[in-house]
C-alpha positions as CSV (number, residue, x, y, z in Angstrom):
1,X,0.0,0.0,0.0
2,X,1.0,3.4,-1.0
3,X,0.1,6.4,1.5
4,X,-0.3,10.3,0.8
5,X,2.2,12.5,2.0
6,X,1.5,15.3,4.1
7,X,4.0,18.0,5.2
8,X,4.5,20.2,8.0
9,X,5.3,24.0,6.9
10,X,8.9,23.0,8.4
11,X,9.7,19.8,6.9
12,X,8.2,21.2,3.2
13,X,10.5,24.3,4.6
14,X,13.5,21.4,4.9
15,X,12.7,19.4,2.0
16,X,12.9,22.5,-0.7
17,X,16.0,24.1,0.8
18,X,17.9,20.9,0.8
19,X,16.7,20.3,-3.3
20,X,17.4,24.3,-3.7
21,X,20.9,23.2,-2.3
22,X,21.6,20.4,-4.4
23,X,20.6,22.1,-7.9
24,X,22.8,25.1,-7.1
25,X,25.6,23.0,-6.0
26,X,24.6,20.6,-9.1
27,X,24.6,23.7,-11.4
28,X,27.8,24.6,-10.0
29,X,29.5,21.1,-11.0
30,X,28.7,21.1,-14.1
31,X,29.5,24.7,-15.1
32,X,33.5,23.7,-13.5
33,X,33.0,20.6,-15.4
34,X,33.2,18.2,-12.2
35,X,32.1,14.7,-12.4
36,X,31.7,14.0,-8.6
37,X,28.5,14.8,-7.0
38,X,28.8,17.2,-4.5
39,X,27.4,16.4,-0.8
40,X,24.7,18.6,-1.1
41,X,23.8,16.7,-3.9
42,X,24.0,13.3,-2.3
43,X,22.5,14.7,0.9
44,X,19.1,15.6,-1.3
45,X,19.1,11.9,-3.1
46,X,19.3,10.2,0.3
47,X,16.9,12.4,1.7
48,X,14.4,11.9,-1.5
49,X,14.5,8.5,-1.7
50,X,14.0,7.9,2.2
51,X,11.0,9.4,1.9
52,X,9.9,7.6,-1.3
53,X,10.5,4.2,0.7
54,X,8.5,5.9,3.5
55,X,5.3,6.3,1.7
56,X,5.7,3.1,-0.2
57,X,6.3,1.1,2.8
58,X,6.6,2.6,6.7
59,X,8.5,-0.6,7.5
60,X,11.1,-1.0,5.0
61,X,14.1,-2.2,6.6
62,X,16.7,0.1,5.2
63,X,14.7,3.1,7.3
64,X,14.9,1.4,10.5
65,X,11.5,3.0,11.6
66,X,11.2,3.4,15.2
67,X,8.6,5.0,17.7
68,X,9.9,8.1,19.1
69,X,9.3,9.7,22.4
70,X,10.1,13.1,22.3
71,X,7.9,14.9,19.9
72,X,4.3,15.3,20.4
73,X,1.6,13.7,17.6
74,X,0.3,17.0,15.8
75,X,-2.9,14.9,15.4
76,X,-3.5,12.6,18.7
77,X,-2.1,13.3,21.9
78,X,-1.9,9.7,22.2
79,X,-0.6,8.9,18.7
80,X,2.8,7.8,18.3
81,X,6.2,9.6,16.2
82,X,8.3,7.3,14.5
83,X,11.7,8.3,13.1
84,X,13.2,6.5,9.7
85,X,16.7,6.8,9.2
86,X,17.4,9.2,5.6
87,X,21.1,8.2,6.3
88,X,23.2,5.8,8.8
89,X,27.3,5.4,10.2
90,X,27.3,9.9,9.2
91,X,28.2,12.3,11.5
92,X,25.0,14.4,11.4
93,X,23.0,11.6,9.6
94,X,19.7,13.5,8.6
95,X,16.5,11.7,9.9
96,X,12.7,12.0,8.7
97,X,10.0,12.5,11.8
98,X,6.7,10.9,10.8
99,X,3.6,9.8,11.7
100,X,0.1,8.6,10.5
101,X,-2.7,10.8,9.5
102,X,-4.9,12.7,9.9
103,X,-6.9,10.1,7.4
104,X,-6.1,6.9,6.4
105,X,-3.8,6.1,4.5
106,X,-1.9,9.4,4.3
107,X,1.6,9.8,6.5
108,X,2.6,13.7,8.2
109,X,6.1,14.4,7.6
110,X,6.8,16.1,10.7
111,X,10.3,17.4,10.6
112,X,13.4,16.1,8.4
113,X,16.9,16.9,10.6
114,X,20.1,16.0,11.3
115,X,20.9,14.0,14.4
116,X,22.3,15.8,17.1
């Protein structure tokens, strides 16, 4: 099953400034004539396809989804967070906050950030 995506204002705020990031540094590569991606540039891909994998399946093992405590449900006090890993073995790997809802089938992207 596929779900929806919703977006908070700050993970949509995330999402675009990491893909603004990685077309300017993209654009930069190829006007120096540079082969090798740029971080940015892999940064945005990892990011992306976490949450394609996300939406196509919640449990895919490569996200390593897990219920997390400290933010609140924006839709259920009682619901639960889960984090999904966008990267793994970085310094700063960038991780995507989720959870389920408001309707069925859809998933909230609550916040996409590095870890501390």
């Amino acid at each position: 099953m596929s779900f929806e995506p919703r977006w908070t204002r700050e993970a949509e705020r995330t999402f675009e400034a990491l893909k603004i990031d990685a077309e300017q540094a993209a654009a930069t590569r190829r006007a120096a004539k540079r082969a090798k991606s740029s971080k940015q540039e892999g940064l945005f891909k990892q990011v992306a396809k976490a949450v394609q994998l996300l939406l196509a399946d919640p449990r895919h093992p490569g996200l390593q989804t897990h219920e997390y405590v400290s933010l609140p449900n924006p839709y259920d006090e009682k619901g639960k967070v889960f984090e999904a890993y966008a990267q793994n073995r970085t310094s700063g790997a960038y991780r995507i906050f989720w959870c389920y809802g408001p309707e069925q089938g859809q998933i909230t992207i609550i916040a996409i950030t590095p870890h501390p």
